[in-house]
N, CA, C and O atoms as a CHARMM CRD file, in Angstrom:
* protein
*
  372
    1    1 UNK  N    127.70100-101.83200  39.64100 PROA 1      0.00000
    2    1 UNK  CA   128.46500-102.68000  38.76400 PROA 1      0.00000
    3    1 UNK  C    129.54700-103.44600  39.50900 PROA 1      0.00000
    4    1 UNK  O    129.82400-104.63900  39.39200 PROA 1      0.00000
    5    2 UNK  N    130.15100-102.45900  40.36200 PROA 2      0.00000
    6    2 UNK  CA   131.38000-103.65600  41.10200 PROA 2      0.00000
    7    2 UNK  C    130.95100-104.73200  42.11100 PROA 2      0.00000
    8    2 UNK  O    131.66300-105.68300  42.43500 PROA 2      0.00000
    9    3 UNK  N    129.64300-104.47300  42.60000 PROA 3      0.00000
   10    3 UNK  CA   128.87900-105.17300  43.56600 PROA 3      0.00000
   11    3 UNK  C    128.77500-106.61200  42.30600 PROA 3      0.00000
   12    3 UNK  O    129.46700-107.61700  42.47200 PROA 3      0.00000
   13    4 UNK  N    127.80200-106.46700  41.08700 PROA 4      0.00000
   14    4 UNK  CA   127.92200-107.51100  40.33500 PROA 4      0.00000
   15    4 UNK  C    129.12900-108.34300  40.05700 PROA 4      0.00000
   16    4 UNK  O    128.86900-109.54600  40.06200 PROA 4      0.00000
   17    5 UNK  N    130.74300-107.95300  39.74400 PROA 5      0.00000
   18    5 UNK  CA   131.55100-108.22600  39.18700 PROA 5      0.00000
   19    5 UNK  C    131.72300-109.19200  39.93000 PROA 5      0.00000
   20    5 UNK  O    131.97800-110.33600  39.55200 PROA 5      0.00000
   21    6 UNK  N    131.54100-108.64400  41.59200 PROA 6      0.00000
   22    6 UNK  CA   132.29300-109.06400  43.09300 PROA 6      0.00000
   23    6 UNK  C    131.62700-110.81900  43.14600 PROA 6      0.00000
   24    6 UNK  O    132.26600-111.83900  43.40400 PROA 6      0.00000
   25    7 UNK  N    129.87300-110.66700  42.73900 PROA 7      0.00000
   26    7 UNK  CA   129.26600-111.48800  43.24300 PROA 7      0.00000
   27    7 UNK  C    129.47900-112.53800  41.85400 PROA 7      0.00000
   28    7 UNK  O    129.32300-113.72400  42.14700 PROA 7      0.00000
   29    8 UNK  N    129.80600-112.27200  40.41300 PROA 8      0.00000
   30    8 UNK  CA   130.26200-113.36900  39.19600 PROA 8      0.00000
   31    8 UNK  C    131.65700-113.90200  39.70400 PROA 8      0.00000
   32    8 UNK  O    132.05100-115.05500  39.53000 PROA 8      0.00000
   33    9 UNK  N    132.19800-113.12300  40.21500 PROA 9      0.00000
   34    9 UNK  CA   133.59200-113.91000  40.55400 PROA 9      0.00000
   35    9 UNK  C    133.42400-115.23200  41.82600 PROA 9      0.00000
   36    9 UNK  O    133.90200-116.36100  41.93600 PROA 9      0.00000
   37   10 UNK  N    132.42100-114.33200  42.71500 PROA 10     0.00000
   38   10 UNK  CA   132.73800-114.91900  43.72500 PROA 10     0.00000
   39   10 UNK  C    131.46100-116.82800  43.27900 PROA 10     0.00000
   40   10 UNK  O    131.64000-117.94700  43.75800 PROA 10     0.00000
   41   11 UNK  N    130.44300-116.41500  42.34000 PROA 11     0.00000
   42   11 UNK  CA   130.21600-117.44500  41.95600 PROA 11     0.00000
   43   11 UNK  C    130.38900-118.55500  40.84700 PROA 11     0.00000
   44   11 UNK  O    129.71000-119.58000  40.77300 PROA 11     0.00000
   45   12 UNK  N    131.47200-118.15800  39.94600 PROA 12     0.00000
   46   12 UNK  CA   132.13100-118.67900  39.74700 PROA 12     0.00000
   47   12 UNK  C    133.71500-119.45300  39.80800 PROA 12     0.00000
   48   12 UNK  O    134.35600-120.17800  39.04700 PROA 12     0.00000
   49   13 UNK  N    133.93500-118.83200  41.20400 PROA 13     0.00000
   50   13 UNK  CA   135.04200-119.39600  41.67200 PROA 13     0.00000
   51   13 UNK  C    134.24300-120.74800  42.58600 PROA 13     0.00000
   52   13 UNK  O    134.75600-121.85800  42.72600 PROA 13     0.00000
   53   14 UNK  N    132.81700-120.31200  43.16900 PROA 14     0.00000
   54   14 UNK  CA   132.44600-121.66200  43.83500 PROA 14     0.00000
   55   14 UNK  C    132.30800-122.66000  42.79900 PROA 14     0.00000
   56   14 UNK  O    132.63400-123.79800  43.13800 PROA 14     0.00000
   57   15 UNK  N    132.05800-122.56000  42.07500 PROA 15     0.00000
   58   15 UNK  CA   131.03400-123.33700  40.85200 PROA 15     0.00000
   59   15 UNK  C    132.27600-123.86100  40.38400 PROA 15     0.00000
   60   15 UNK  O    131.87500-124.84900  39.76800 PROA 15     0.00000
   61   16 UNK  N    133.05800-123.85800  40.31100 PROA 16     0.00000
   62   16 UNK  CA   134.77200-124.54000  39.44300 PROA 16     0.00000
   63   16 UNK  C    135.16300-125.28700  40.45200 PROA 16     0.00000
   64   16 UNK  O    135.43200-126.48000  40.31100 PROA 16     0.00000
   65   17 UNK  N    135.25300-124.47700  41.90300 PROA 17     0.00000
   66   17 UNK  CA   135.84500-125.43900  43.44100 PROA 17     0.00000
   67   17 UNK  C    134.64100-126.77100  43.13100 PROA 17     0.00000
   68   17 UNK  O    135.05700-127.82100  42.64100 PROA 17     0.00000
   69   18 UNK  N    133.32400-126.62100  43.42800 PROA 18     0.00000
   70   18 UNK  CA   132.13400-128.03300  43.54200 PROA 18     0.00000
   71   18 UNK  C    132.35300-128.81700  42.01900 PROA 18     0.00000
   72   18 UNK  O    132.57700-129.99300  41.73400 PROA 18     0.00000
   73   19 UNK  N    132.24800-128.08400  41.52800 PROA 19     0.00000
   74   19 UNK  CA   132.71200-129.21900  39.95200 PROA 19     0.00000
   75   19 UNK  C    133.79300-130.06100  39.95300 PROA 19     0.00000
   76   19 UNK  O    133.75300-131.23800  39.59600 PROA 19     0.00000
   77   20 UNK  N    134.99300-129.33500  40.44600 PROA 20     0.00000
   78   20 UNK  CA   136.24800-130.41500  41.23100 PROA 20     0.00000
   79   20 UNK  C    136.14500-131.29600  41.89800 PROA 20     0.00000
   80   20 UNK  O    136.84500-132.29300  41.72000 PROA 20     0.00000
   81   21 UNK  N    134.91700-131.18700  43.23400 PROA 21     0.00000
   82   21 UNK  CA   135.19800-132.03800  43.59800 PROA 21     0.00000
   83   21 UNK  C    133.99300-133.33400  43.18300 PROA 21     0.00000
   84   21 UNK  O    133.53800-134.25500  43.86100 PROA 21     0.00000
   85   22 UNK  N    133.84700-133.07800  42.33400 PROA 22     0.00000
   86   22 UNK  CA   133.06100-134.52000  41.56400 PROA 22     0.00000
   87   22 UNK  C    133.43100-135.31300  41.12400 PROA 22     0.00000
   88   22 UNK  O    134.44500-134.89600  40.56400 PROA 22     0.00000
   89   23 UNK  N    133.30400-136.64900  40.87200 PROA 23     0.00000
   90   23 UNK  CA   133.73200-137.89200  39.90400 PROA 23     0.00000
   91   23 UNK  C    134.20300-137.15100  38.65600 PROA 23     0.00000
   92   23 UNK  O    133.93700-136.00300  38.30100 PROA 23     0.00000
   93   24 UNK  N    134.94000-138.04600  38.09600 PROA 24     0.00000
   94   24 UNK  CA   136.06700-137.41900  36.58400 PROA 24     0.00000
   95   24 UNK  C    134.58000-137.63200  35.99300 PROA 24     0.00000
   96   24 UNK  O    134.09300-136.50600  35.90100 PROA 24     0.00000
   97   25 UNK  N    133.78700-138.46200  35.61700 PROA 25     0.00000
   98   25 UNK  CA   133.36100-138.98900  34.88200 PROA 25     0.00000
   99   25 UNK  C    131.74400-137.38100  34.84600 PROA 25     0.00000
  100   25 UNK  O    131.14400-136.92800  33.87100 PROA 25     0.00000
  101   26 UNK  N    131.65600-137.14200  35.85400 PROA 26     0.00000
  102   26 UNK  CA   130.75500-135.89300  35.91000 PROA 26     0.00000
  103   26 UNK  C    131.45000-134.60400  35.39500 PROA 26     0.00000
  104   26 UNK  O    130.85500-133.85600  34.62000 PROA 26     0.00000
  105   27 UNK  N    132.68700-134.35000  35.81900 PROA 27     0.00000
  106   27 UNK  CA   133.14300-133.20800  35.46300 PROA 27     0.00000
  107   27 UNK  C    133.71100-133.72900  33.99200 PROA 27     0.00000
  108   27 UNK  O    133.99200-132.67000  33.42900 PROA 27     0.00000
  109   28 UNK  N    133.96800-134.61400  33.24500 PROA 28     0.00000
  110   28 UNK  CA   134.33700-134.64200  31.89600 PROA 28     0.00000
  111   28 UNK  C    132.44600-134.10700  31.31600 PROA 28     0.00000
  112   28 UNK  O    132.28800-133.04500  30.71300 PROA 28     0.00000
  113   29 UNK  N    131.27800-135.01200  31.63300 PROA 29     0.00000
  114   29 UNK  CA   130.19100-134.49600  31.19400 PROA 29     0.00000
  115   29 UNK  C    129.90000-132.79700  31.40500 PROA 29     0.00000
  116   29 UNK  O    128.81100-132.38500  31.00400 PROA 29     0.00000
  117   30 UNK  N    130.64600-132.03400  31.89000 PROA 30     0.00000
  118   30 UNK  CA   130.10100-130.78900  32.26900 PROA 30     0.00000
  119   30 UNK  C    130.62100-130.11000  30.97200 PROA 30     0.00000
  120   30 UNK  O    130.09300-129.26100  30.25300 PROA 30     0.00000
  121   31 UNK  N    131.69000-130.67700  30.90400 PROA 31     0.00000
  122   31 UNK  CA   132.52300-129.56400  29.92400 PROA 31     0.00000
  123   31 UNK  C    131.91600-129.00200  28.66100 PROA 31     0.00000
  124   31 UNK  O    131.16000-129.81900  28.13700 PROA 31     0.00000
  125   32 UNK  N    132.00800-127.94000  28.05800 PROA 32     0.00000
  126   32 UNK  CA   131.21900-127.08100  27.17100 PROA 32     0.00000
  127   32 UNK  C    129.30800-126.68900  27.48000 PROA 32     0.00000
  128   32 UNK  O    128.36300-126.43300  26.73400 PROA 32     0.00000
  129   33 UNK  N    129.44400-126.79700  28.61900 PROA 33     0.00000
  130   33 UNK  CA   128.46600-126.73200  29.70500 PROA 33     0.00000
  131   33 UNK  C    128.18600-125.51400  29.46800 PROA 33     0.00000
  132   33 UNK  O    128.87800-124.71700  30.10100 PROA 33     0.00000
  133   34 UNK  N    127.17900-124.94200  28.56700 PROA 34     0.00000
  134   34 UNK  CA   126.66000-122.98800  29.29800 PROA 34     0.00000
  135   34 UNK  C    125.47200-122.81200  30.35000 PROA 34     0.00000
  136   34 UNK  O    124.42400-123.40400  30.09400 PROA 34     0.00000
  137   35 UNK  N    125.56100-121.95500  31.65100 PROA 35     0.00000
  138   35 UNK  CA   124.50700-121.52800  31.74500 PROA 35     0.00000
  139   35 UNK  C    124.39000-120.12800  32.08300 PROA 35     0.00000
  140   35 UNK  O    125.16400-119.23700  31.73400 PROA 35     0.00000
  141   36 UNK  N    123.36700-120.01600  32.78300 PROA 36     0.00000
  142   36 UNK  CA   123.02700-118.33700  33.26100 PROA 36     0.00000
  143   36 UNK  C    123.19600-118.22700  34.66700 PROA 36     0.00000
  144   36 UNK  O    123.02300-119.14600  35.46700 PROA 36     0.00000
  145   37 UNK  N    123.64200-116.72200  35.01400 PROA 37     0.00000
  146   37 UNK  CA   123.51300-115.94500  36.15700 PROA 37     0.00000
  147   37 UNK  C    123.22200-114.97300  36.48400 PROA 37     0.00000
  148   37 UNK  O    123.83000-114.04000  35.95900 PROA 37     0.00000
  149   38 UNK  N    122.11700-114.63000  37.54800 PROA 38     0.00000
  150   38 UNK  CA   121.83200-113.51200  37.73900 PROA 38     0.00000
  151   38 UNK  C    122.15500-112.96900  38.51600 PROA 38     0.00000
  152   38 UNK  O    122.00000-113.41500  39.65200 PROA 38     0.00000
  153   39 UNK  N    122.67900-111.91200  38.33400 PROA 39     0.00000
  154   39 UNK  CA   123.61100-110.73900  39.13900 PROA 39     0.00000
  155   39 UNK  C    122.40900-110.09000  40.81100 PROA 39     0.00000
  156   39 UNK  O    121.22500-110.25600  41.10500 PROA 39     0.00000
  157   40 UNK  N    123.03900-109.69800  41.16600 PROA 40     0.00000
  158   40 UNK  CA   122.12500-109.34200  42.44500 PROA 40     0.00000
  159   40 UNK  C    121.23700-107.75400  41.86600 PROA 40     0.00000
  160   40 UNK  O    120.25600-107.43000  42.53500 PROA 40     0.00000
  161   41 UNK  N    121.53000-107.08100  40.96200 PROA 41     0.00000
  162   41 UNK  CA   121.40100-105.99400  40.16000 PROA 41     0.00000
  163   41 UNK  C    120.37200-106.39600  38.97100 PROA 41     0.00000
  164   41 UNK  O    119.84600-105.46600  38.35900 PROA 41     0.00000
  165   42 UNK  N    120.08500-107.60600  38.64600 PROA 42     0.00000
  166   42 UNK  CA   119.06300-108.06600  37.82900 PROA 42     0.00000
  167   42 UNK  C    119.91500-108.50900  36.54300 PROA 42     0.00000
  168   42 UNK  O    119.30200-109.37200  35.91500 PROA 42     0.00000
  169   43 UNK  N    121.09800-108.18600  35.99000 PROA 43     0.00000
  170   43 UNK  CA   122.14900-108.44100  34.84500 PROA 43     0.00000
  171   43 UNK  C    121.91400-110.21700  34.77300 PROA 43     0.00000
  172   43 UNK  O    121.59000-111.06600  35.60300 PROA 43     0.00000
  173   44 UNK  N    122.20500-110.23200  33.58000 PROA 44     0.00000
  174   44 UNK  CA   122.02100-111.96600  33.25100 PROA 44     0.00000
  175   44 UNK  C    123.46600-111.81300  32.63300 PROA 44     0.00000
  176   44 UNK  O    123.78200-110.88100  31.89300 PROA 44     0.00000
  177   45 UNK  N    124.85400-113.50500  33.27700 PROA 45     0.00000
  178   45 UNK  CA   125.88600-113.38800  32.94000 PROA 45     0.00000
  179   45 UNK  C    125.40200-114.90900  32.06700 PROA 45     0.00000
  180   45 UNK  O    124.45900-115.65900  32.32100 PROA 45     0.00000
  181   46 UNK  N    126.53200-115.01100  30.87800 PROA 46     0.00000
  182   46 UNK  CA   126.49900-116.46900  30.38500 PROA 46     0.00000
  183   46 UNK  C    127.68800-116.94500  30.91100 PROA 46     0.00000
  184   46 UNK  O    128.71900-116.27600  30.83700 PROA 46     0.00000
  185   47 UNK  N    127.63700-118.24700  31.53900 PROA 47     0.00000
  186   47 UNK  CA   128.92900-119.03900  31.87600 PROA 47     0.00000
  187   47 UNK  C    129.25000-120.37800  31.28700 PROA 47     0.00000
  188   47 UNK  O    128.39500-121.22200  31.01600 PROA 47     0.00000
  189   48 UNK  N    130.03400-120.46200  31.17800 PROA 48     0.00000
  190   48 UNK  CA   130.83400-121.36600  30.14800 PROA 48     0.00000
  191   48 UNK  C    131.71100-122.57700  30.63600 PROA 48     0.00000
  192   48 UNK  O    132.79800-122.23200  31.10100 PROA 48     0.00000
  193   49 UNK  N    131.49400-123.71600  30.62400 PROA 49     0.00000
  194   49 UNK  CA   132.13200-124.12000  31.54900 PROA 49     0.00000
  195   49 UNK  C    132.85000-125.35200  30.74500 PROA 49     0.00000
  196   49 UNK  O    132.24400-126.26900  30.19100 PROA 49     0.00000
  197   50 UNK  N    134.76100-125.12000  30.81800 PROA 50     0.00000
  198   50 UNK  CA   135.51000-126.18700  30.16400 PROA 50     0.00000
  199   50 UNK  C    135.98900-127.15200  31.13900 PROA 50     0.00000
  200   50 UNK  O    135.99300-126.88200  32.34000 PROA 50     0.00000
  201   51 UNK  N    136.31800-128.05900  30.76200 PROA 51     0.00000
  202   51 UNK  CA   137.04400-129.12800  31.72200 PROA 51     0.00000
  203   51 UNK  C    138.25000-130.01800  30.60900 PROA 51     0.00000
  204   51 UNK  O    137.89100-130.31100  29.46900 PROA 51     0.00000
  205   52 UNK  N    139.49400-130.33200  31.05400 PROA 52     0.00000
  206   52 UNK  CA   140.14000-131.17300  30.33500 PROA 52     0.00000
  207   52 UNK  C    141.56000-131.62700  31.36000 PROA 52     0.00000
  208   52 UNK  O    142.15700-130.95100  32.19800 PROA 52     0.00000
  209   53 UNK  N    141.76400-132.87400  30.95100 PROA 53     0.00000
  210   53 UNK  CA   142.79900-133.04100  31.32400 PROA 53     0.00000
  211   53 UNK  C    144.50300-132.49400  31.46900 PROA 53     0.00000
  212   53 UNK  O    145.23800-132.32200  30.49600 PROA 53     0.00000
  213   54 UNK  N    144.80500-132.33000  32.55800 PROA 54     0.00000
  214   54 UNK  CA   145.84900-131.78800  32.66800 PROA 54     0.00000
  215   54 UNK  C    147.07000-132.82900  32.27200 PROA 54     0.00000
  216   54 UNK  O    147.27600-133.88500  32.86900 PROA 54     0.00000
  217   55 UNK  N    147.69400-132.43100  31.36700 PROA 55     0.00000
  218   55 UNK  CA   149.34500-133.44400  30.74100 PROA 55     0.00000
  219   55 UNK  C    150.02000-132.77600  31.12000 PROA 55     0.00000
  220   55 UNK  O    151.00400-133.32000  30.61900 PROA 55     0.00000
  221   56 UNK  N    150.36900-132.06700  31.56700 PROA 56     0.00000
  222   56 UNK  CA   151.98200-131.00000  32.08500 PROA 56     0.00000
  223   56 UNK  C    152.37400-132.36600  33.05900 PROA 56     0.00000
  224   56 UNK  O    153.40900-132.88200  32.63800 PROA 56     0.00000
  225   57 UNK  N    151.82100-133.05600  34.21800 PROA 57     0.00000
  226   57 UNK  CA   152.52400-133.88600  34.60400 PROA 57     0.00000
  227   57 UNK  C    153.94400-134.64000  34.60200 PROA 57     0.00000
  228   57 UNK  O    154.02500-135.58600  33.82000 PROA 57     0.00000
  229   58 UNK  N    155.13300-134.32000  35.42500 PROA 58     0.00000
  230   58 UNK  CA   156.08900-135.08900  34.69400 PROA 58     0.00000
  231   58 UNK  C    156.12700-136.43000  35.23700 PROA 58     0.00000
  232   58 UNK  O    156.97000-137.18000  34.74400 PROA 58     0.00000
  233   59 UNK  N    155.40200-136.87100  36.13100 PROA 59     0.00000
  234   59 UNK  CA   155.32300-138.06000  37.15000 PROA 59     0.00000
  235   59 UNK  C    155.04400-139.04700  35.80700 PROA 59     0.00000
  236   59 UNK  O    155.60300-140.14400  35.82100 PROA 59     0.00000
  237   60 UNK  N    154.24500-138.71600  34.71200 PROA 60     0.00000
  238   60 UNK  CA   153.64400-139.98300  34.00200 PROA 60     0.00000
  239   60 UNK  C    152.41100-139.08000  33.20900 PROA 60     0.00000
  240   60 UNK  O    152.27000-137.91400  32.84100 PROA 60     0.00000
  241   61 UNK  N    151.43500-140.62500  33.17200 PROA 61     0.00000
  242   61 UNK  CA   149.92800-140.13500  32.50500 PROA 61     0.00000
  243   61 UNK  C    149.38200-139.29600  33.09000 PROA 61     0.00000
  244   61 UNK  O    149.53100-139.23400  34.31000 PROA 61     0.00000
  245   62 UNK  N    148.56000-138.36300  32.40300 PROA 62     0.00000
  246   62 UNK  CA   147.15800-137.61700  33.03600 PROA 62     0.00000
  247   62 UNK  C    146.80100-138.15900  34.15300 PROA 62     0.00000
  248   62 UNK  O    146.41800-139.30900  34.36600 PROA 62     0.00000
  249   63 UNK  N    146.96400-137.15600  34.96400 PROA 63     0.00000
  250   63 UNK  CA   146.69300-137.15000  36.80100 PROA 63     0.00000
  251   63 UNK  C    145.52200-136.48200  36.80400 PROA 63     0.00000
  252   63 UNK  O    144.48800-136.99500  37.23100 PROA 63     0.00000
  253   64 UNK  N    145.57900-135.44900  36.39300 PROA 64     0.00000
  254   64 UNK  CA   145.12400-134.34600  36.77500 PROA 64     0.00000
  255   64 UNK  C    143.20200-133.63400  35.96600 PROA 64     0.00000
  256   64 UNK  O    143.30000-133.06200  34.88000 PROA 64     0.00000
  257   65 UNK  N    142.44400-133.69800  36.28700 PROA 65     0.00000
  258   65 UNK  CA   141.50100-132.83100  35.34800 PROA 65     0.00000
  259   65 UNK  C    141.38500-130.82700  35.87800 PROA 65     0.00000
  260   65 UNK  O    141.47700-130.32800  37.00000 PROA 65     0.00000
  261   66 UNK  N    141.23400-130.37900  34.96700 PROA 66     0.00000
  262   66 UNK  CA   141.27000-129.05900  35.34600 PROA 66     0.00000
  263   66 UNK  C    140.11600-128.46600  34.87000 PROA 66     0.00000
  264   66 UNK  O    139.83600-128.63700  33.68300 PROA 66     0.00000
  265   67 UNK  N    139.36500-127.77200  35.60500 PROA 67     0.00000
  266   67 UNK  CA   138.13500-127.21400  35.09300 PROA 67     0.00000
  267   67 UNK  C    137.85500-125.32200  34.71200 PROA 67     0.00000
  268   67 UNK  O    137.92300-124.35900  35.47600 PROA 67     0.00000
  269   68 UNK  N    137.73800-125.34600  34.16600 PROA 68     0.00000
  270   68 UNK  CA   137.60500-123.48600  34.15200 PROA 68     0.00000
  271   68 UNK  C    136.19800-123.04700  33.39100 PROA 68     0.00000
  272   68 UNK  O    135.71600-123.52200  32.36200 PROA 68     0.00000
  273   69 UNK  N    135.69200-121.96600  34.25100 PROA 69     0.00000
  274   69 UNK  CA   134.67600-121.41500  34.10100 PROA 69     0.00000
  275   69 UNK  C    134.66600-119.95400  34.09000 PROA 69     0.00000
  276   69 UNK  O    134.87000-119.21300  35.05200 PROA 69     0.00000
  277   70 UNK  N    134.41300-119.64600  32.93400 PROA 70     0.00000
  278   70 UNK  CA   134.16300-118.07100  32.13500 PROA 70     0.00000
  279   70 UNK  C    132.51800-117.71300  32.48300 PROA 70     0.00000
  280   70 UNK  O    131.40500-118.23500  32.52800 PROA 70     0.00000
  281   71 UNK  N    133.29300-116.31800  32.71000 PROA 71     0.00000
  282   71 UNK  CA   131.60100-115.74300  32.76900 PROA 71     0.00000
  283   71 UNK  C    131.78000-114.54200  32.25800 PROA 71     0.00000
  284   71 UNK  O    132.55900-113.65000  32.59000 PROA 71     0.00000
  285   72 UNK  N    130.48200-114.63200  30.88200 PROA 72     0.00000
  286   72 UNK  CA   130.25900-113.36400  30.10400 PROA 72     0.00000
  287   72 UNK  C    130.13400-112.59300  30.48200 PROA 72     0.00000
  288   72 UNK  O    129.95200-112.91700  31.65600 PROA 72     0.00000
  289   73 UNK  N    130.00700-110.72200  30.39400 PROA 73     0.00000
  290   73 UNK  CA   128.91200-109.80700  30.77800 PROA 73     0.00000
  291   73 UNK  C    127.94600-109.97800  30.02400 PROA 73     0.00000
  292   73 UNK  O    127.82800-110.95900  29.29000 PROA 73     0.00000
  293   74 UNK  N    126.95000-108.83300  30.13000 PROA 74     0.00000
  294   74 UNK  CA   125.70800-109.06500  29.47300 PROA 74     0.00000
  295   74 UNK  C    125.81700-108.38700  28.50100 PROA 74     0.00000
  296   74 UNK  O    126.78500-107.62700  28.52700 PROA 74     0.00000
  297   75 UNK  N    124.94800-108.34100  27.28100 PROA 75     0.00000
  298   75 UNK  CA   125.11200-107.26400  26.27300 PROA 75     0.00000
  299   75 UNK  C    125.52300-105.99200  26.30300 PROA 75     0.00000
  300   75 UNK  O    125.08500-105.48400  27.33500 PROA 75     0.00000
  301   76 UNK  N    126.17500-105.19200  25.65000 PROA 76     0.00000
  302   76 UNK  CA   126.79000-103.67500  26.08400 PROA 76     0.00000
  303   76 UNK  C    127.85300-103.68400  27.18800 PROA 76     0.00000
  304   76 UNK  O    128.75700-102.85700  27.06900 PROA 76     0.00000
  305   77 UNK  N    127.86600-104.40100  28.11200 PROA 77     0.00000
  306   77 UNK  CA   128.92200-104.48200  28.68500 PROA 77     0.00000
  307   77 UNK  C    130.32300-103.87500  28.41400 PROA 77     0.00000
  308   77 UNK  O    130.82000-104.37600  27.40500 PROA 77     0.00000
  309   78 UNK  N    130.98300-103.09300  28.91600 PROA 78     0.00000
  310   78 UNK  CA   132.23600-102.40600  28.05400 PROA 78     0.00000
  311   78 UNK  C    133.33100-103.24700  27.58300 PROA 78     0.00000
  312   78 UNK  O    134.20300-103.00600  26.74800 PROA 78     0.00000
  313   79 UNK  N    133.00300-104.77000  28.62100 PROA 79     0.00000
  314   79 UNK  CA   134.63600-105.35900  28.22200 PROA 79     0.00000
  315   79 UNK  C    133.86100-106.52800  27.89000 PROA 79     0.00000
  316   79 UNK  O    132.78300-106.89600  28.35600 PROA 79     0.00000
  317   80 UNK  N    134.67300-107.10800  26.90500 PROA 80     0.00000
  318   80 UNK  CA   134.61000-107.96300  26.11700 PROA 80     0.00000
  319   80 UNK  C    135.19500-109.16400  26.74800 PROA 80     0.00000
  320   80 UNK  O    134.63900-110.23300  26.49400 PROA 80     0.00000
  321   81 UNK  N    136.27900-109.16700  27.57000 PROA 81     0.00000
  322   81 UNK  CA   137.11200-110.32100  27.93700 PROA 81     0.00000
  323   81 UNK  C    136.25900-110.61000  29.38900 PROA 81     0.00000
  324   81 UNK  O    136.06100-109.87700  30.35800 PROA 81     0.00000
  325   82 UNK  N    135.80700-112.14800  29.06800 PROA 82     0.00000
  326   82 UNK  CA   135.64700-112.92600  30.21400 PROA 82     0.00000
  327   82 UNK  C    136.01100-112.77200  31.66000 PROA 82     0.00000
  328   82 UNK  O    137.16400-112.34400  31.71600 PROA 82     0.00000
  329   83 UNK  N    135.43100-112.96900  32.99800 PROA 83     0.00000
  330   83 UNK  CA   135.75300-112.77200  33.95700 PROA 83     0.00000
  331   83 UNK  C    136.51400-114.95000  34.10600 PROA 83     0.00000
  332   83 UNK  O    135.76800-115.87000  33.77200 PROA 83     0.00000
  333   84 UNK  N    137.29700-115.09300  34.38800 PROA 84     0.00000
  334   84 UNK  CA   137.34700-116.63500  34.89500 PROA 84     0.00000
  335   84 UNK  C    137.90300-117.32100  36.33800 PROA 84     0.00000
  336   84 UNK  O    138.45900-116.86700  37.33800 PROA 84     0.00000
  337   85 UNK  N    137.58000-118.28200  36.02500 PROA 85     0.00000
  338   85 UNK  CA   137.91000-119.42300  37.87900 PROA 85     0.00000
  339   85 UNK  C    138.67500-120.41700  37.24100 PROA 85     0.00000
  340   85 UNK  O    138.68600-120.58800  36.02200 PROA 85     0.00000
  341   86 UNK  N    139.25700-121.01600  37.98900 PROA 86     0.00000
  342   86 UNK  CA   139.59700-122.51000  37.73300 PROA 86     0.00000
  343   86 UNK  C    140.15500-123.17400  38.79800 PROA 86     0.00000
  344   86 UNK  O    140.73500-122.57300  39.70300 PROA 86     0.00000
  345   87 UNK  N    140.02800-124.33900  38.76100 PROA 87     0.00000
  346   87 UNK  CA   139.95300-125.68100  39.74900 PROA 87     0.00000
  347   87 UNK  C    140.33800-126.57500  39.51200 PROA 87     0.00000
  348   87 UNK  O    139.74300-127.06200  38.55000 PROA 87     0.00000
  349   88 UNK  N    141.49400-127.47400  40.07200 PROA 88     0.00000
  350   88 UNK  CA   142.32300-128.61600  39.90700 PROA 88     0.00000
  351   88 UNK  C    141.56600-129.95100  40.79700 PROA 88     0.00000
  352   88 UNK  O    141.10800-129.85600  41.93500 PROA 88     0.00000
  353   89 UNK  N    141.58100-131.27900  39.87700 PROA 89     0.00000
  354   89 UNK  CA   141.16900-132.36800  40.47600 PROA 89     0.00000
  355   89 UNK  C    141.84600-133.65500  40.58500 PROA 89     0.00000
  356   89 UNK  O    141.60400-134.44400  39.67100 PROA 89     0.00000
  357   90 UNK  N    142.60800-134.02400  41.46400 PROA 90     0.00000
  358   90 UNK  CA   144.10200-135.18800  41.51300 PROA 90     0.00000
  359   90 UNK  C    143.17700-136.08300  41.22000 PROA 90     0.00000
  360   90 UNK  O    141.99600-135.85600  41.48000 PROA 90     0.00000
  361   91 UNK  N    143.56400-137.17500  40.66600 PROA 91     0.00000
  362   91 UNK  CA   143.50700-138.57900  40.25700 PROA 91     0.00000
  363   91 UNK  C    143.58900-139.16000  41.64500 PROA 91     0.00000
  364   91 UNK  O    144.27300-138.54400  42.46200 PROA 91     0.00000
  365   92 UNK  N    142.92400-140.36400  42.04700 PROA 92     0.00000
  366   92 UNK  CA   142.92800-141.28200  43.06400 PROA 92     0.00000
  367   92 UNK  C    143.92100-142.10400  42.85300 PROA 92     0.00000
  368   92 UNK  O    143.95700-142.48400  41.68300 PROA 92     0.00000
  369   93 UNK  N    144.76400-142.54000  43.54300 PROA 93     0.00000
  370   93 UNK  CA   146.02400-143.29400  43.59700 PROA 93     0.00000
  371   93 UNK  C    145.35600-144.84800  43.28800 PROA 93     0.00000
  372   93 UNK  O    146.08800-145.83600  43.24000 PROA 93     0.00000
């Protein structure tokens, strides 16, 4: 089980970093994005994938898009709460 946890984290922390670095216009299409993962153990995770603009900015308008990606366990799983990543994408000057 911790071997799985190790390998959802570690692929959904890539999967949030490569979504960043895409055009706004790809990572706005991703958002509410689900798919699947399979654990090295055979487990199927669901991942979830949001994206939205970041306004905290005090410089001005939306700079910023921010992406975050949840990943389910599988059925029975003991915990209920999401494993997640997330990834920041600056605006081009």
């Amino acid at each position: 089980m911790a071997d799985d946890v190790a390998s959802v984290k570690e692929h959904i922390q890539r999967l949030a970093d490569e979504l960043a670095r895409e055009p706004f216009e790809q990572i706005e299409a991703a958002n509410g994005r689900e798919e699947q993962f399979t654990a090295p153990s055979g487990r199927s995770w669901r991942l979830k994938i949001k994206t939205y603009w970041n306004r905290t900015d005090e410089a001005g308008p939306a700079r910023k898009m921010d992406v975050t990606v949840a990943a389910y366990g599988p059925k029975g799983w003991r915990s209920w709460w999401p494993y997640r990543a997330s990834a920041r994408q600056s605006a081009p000057d």
